[in-house]
PALOMAR-511416 format. One record per atom (N, C-alpha, C, O, CB): x, y, z; residue number from 1; residue in three letters; atom name. Coordinates in steps of 0.1 Angstrom, whole numbers. Glycine has a CB too. Layout:
BEGIN
       u       v       w   num   residu   atome
       X       Y       Z   NUM      ALA      CA
...
This chain:
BEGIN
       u       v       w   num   residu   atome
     438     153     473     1      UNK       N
     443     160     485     1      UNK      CA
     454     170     481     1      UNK       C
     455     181     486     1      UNK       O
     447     151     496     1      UNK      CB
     464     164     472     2      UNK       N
     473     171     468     2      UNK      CA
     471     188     458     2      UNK       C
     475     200     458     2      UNK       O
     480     160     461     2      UNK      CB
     461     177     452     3      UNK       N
     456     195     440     3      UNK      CA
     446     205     452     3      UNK       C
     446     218     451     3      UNK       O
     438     189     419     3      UNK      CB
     439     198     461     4      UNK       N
     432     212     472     4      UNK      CA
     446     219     476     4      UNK       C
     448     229     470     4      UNK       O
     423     205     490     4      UNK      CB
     454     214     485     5      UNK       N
     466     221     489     5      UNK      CA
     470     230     483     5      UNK       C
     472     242     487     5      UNK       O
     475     215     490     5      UNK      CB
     475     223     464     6      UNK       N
     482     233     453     6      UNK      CA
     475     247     455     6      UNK       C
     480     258     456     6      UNK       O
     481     226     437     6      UNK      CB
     458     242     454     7      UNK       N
     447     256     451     7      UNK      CA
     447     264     466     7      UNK       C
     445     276     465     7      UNK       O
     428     250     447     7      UNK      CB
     448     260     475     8      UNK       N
     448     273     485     8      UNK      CA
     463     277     490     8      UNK       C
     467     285     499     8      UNK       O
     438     269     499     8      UNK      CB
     471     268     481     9      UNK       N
     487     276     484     9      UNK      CA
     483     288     472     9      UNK       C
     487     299     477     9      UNK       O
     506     264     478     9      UNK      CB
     478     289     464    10      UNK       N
     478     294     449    10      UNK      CA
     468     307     454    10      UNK       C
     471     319     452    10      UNK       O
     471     282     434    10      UNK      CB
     457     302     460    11      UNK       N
     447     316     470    11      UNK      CA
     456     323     482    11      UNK       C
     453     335     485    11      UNK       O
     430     307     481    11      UNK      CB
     466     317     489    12      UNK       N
     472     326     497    12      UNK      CA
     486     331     493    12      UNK       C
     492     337     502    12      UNK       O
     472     319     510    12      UNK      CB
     490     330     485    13      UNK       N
     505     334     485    13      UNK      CA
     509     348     475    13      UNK       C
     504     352     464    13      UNK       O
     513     321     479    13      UNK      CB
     517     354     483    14      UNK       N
     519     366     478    14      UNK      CA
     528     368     466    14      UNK       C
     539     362     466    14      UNK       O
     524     374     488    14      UNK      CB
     525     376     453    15      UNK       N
     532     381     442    15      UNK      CA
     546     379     449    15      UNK       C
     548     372     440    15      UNK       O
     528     397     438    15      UNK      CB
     556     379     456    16      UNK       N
     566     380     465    16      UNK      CA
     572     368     460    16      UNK       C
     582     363     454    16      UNK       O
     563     381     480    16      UNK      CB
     560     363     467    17      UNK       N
     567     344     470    17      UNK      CA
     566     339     458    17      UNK       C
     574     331     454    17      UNK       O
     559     332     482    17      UNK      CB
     555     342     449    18      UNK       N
     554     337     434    18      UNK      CA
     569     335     426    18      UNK       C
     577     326     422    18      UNK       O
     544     348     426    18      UNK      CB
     569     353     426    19      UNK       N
     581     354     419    19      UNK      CA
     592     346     422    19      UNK       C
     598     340     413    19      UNK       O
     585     366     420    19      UNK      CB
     596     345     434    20      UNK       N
     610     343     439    20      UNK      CA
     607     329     438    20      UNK       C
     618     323     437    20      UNK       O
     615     350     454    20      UNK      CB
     597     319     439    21      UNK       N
     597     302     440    21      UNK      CA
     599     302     424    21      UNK       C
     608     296     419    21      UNK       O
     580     293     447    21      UNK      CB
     587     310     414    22      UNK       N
     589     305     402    22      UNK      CA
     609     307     398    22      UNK       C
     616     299     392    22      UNK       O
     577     316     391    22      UNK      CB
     613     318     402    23      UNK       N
     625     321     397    23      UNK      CA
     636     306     401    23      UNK       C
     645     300     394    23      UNK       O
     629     335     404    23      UNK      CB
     631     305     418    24      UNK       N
     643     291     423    24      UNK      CA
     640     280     413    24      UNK       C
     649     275     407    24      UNK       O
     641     283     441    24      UNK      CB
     628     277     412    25      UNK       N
     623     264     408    25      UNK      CA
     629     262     393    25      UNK       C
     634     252     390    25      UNK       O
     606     262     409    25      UNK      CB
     629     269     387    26      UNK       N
     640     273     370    26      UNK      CA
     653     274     376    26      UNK       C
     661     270     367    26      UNK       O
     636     289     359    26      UNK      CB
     661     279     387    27      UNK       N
     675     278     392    27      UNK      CA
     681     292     379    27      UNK       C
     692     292     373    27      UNK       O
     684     259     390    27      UNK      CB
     668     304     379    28      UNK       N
     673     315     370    28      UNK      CA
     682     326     381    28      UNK       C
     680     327     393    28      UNK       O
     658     323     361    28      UNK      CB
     689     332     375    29      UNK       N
     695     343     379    29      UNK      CA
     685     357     379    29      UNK       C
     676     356     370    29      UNK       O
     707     344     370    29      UNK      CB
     684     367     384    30      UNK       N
     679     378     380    30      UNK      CA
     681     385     367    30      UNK       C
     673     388     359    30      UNK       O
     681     385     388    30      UNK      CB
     694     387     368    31      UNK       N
     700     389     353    31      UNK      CA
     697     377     345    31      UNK       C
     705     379     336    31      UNK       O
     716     392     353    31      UNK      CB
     690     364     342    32      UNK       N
     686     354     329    32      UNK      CA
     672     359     330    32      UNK       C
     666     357     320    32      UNK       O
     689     335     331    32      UNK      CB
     663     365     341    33      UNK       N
     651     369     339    33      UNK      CA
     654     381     331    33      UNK       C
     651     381     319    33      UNK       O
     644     370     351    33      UNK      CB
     659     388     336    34      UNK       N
     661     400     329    34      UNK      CA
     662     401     309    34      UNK       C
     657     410     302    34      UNK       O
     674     403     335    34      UNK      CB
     669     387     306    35      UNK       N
     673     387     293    35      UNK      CA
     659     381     287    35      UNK       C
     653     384     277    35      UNK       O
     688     378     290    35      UNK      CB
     654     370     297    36      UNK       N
     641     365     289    36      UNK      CA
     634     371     288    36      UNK       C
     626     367     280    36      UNK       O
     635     356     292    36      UNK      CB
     630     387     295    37      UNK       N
     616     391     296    37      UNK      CA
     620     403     282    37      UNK       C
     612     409     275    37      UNK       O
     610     397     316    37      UNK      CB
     633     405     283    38      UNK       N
     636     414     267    38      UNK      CA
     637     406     257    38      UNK       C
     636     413     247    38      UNK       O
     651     422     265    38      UNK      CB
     637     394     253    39      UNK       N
     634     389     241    39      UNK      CA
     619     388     236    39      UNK       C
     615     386     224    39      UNK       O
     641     378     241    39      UNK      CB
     611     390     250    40      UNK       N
     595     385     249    40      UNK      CA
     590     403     247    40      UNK       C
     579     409     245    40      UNK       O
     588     373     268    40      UNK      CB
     599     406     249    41      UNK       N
     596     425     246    41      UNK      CA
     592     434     256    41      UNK       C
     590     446     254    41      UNK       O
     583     428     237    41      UNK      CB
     592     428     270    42      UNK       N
     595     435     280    42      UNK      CA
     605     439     283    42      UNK       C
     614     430     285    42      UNK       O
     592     431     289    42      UNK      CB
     609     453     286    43      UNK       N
     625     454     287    43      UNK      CA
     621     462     304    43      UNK       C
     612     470     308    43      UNK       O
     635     467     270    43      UNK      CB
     632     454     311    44      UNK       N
     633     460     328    44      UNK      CA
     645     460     329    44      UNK       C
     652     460     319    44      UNK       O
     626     452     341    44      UNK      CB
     648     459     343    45      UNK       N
     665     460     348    45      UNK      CA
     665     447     360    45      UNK       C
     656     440     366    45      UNK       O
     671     480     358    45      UNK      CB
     675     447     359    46      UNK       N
     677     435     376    46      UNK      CA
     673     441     387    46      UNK       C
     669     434     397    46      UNK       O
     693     430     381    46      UNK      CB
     674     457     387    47      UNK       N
     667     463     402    47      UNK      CA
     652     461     400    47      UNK       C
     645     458     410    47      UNK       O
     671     482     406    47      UNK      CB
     646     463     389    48      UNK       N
     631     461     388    48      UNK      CA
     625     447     395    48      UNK       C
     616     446     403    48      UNK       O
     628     461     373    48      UNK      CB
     634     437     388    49      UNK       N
     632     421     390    49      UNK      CA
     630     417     407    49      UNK       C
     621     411     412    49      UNK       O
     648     412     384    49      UNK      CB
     643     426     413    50      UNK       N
     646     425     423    50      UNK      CA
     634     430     434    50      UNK       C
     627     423     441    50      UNK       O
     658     432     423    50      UNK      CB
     634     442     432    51      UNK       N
     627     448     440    51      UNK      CA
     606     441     434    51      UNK       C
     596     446     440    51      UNK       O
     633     467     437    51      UNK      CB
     604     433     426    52      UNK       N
     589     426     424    52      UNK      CA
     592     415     440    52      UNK       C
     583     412     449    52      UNK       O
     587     414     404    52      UNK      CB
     606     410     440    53      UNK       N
     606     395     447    53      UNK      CA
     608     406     463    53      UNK       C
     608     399     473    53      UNK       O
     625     379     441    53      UNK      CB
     608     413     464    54      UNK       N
     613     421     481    54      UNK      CA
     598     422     481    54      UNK       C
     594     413     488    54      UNK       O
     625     440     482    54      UNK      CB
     588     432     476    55      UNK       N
     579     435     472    55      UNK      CA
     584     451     470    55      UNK       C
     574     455     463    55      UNK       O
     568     431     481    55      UNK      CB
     588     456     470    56      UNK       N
     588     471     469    56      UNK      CA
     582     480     461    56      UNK       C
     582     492     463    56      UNK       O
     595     474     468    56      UNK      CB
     577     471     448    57      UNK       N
     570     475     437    57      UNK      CA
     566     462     432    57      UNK       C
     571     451     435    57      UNK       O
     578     483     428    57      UNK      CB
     555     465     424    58      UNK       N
     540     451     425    58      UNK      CA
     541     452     402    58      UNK       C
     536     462     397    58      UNK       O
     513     462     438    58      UNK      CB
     544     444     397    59      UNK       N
     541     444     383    59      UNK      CA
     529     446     382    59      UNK       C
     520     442     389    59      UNK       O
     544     433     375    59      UNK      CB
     529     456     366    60      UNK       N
     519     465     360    60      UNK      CA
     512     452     351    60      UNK       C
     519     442     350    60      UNK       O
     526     479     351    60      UNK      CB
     501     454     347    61      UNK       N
     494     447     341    61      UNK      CA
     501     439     325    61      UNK       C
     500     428     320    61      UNK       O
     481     456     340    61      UNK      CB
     505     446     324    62      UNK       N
     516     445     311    62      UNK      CA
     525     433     313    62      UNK       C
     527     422     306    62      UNK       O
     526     460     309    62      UNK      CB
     531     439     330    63      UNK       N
     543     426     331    63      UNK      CA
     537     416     333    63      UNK       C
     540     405     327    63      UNK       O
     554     426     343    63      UNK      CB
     529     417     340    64      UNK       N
     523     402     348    64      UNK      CA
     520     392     334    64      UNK       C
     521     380     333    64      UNK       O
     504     404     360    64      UNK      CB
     517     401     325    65      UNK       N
     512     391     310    65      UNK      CA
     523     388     304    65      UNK       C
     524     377     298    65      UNK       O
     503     399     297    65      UNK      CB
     533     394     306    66      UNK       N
     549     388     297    66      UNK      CA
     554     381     309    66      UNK       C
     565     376     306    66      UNK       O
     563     403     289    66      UNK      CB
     551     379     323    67      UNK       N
     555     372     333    67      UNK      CA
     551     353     336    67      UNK       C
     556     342     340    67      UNK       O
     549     382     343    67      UNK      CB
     536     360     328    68      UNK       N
     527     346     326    68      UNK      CA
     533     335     316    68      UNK       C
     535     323     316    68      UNK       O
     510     349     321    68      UNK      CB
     535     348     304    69      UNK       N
     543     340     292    69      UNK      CA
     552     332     294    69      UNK       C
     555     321     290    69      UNK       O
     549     348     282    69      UNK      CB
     559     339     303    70      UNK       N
     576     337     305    70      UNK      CA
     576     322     316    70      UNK       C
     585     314     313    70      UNK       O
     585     354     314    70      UNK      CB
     568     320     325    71      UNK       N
     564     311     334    71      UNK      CA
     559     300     331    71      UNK       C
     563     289     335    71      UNK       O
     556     316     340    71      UNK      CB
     548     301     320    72      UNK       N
     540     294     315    72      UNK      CA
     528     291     327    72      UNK       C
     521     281     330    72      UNK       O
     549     282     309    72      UNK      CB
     527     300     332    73      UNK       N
     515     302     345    73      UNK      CA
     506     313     344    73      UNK       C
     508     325     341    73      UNK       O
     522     306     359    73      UNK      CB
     492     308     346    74      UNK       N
     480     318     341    74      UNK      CA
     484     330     346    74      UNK       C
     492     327     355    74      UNK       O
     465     315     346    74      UNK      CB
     482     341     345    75      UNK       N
     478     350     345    75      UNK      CA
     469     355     358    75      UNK       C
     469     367     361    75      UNK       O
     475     350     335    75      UNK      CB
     464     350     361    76      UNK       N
     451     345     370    76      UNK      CA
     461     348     382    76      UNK       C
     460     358     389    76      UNK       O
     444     327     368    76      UNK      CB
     468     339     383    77      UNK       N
     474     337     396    77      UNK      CA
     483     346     402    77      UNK       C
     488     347     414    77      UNK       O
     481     325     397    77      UNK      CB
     484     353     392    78      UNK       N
     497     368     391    78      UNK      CA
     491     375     399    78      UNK       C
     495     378     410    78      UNK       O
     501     379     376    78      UNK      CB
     474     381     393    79      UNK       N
     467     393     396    79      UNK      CA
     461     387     411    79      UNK       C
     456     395     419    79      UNK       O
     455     398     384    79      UNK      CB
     461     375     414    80      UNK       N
     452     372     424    80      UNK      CA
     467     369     438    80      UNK       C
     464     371     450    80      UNK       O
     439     356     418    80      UNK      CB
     478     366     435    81      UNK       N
     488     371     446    81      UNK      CA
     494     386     448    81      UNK       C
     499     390     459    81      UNK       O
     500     364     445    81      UNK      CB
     493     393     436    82      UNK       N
     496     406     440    82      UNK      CA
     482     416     447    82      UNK       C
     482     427     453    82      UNK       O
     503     412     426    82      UNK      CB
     471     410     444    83      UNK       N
     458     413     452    83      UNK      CA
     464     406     468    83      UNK       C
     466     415     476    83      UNK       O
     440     402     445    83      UNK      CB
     467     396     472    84      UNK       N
     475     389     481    84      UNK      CA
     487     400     492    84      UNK       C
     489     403     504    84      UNK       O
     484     378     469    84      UNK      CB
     493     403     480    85      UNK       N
     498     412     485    85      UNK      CA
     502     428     492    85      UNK       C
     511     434     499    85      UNK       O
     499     410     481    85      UNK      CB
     489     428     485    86      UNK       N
     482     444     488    86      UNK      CA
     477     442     502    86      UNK       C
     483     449     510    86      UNK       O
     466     450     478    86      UNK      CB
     469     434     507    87      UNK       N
     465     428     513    87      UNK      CA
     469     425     529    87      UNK       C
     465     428     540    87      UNK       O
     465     420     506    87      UNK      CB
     481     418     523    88      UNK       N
     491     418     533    88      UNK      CA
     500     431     537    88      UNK       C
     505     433     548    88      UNK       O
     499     408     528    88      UNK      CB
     502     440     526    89      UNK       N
     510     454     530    89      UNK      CA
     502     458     536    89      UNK       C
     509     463     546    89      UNK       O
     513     465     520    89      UNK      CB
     485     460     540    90      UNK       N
     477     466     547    90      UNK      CA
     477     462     563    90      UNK       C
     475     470     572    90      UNK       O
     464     465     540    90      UNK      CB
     479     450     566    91      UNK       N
     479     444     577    91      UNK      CA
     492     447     586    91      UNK       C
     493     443     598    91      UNK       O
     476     430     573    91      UNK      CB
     505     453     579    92      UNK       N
     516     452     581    92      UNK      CA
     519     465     579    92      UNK       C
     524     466     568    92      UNK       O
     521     444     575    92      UNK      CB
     519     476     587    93      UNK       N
     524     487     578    93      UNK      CA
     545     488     577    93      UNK       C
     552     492     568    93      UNK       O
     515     503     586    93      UNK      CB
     549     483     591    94      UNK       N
     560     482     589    94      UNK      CA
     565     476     582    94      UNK       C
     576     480     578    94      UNK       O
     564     480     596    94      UNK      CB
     560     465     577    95      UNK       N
     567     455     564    95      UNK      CA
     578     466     551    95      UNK       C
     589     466     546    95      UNK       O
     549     447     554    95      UNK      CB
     568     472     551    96      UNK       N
     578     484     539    96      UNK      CA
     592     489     547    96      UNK       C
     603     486     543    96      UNK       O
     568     502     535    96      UNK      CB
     591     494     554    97      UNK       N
     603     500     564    97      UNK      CA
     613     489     560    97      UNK       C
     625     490     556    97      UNK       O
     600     501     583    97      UNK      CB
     605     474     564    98      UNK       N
     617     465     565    98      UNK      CA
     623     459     554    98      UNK       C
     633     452     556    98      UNK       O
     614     455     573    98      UNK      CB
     617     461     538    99      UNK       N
     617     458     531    99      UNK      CA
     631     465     527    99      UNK       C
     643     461     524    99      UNK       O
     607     459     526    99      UNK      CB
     626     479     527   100      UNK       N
     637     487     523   100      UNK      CA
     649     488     527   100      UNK       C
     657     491     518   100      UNK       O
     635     497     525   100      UNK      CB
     654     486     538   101      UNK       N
     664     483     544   101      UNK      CA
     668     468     543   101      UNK       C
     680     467     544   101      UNK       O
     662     487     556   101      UNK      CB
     662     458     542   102      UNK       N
     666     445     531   102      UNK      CA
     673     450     521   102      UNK       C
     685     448     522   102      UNK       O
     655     437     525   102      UNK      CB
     669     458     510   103      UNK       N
     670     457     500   103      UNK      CA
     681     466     500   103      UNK       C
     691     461     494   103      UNK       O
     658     459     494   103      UNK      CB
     683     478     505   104      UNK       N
     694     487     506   104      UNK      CA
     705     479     511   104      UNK       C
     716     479     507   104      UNK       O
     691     498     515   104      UNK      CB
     701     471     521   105      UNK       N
     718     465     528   105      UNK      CA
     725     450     522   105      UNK       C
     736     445     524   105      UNK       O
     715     460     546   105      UNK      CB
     713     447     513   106      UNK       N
     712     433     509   106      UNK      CA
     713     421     522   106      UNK       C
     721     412     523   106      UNK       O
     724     432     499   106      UNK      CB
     702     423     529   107      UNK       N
     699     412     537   107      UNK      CA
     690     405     532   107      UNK       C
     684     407     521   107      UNK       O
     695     414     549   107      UNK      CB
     690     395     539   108      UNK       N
     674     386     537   108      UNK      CA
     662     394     543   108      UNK       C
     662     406     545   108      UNK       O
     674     371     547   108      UNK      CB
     650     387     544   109      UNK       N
     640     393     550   109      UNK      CA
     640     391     563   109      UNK       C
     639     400     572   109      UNK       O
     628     390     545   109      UNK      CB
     641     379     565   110      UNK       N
     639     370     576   110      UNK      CA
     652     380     589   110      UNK       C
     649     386     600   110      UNK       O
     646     349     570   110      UNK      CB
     666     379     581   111      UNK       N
     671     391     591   111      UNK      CA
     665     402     593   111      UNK       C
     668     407     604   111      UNK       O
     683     395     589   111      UNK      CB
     659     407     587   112      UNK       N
     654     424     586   112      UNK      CA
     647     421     592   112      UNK       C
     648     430     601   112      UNK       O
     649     432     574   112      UNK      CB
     635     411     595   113      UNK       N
     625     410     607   113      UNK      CA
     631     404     621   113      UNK       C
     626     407     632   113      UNK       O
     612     400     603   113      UNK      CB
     637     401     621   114      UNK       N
     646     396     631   114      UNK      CA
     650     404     638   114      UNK       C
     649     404     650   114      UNK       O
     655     391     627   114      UNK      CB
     658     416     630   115      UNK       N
     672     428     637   115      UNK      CA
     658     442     643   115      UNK       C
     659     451     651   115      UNK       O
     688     437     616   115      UNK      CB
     646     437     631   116      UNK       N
     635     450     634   116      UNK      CA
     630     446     649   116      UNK       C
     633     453     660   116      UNK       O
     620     452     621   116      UNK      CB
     624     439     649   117      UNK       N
     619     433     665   117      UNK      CA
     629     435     675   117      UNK       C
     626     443     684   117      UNK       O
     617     415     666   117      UNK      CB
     644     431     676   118      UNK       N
     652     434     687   118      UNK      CA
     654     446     691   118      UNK       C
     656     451     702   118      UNK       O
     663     430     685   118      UNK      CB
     652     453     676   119      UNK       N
     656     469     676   119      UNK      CA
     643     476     686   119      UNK       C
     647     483     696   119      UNK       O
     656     478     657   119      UNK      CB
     636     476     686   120      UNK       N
     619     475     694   120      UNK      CA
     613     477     703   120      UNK       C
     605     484     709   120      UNK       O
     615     467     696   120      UNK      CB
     626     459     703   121      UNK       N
     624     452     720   121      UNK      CA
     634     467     728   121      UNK       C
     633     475     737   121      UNK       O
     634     429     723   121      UNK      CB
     641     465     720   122      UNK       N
     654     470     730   122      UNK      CA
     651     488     732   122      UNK       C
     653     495     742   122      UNK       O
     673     467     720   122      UNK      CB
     645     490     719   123      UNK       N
     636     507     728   123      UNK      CA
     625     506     734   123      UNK       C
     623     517     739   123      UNK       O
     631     519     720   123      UNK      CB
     616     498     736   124      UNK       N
     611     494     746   124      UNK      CA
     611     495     760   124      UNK       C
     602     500     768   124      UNK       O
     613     487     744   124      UNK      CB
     627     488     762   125      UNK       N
     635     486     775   125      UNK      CA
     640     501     773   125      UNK       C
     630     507     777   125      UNK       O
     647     472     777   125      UNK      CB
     644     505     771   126      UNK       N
     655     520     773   126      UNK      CA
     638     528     780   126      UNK       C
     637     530     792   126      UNK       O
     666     531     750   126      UNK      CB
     626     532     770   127      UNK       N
     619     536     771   127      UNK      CA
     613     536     789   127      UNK       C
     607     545     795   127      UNK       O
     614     532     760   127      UNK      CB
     616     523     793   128      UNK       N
     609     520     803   128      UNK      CA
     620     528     817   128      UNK       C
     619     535     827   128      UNK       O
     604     502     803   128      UNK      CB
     634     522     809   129      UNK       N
     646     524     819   129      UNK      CA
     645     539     818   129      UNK       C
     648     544     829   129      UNK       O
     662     517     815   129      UNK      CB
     643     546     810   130      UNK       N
     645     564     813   130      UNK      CA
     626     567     819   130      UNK       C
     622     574     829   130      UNK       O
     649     576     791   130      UNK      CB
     622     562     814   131      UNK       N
     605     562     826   131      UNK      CA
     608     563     843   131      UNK       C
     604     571     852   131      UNK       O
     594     542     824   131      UNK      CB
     614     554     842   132      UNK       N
     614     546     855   132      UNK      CA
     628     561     867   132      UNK       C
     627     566     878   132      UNK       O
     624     523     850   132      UNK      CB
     637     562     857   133      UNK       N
     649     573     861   133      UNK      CA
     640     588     859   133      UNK       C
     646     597     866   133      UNK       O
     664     573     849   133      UNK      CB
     635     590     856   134      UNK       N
     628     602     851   134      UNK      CA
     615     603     868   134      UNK       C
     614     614     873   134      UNK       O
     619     598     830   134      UNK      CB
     610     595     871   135      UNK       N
     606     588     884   135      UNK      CA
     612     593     895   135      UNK       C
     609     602     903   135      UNK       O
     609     574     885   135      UNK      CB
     623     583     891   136      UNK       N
     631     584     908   136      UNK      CA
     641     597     913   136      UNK       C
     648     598     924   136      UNK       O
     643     571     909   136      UNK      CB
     640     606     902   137      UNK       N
     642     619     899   137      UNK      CA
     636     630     901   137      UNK       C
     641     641     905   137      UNK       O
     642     619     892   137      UNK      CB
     623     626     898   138      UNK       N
     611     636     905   138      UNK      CA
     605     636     921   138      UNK       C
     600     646     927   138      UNK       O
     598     634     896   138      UNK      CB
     607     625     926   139      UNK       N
     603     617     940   139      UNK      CA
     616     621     948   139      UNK       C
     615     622     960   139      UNK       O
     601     597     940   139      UNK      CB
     628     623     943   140      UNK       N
     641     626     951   140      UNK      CA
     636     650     949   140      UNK       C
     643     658     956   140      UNK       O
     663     617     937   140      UNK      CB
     630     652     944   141      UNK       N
     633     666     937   141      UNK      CA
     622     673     947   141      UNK       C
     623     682     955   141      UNK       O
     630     667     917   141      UNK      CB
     611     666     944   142      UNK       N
     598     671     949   142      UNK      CA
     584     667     960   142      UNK       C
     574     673     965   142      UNK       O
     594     670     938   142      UNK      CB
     590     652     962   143      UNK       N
     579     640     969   143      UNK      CA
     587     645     980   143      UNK       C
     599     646     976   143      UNK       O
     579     619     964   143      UNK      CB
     585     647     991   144      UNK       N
     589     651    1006   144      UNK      CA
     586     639    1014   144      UNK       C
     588     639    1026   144      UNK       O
     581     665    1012   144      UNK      CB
């Protein structure tokens, strides 16, 4: 029961979450990824690293293979969550918006979806409250 679970956590999860669980589960820094993936002959930056775990950019075929090395995780599972991931960007188009502004302010995600929804909600309400004044404006101007 346990290895079915492992296999459809492994079919649903996004390049995102890969990265960032493989990274906690070693207790690496961005910068110790950074050093391991240049000794294996990939040379990136910590904004590169960074921005795979936000999603903002998806590893090239190249990395995912010095990624697999570095992991000791097929390869397989790289191309088939960042397929995952595409996936999910399509279903979501705001997801990017919110990414970016994570990543610029250094929030979490979880706030960035959080602060995006209120922001939303709350034009939403203005939208309705100038509807509604825009109304009682024309009915005072013109409705006899």
């Amino acid at each position: 029961m346990e290895e079915k679970r492992e296999e459809l956590e492994i079919e649903t999860r996004t390049i995102e979450e890969l990265l960032k669980d493989l990274r906690e589960e070693k207790q690496w820094t961005y910068m110790h990824i950074v050093e391991e993936l240049n000794k294996i002959g990939l040379i990136v930056d910590e904004k590169k690293v960074k921005k795979w775990e936000i999603g903002l950019e998806y590893p090239e075929i190249d990395e995912i293979y010095k990624l697999s090395e570095l992991y000791f995780v097929p390869s397989d599972n790289f191309v088939m969550a960042k397929s995952n991931s595409y996936k999910q960007g399509l279903e979501s188009v705001h997801a990017t918006l919110i990414k970016w502004i994570c990543y610029l302010t250094g929030i979490s995600l979880k706030v960035g979806y959080v602060f995006f929804y209120i922001v939303v909600f709350g034009g939403l309400i203005w939208a309705l409250w100038f509807f509604c004044d825009k109304v009682k404006l024309f009915e005072t101007h013109f409705v006899k």
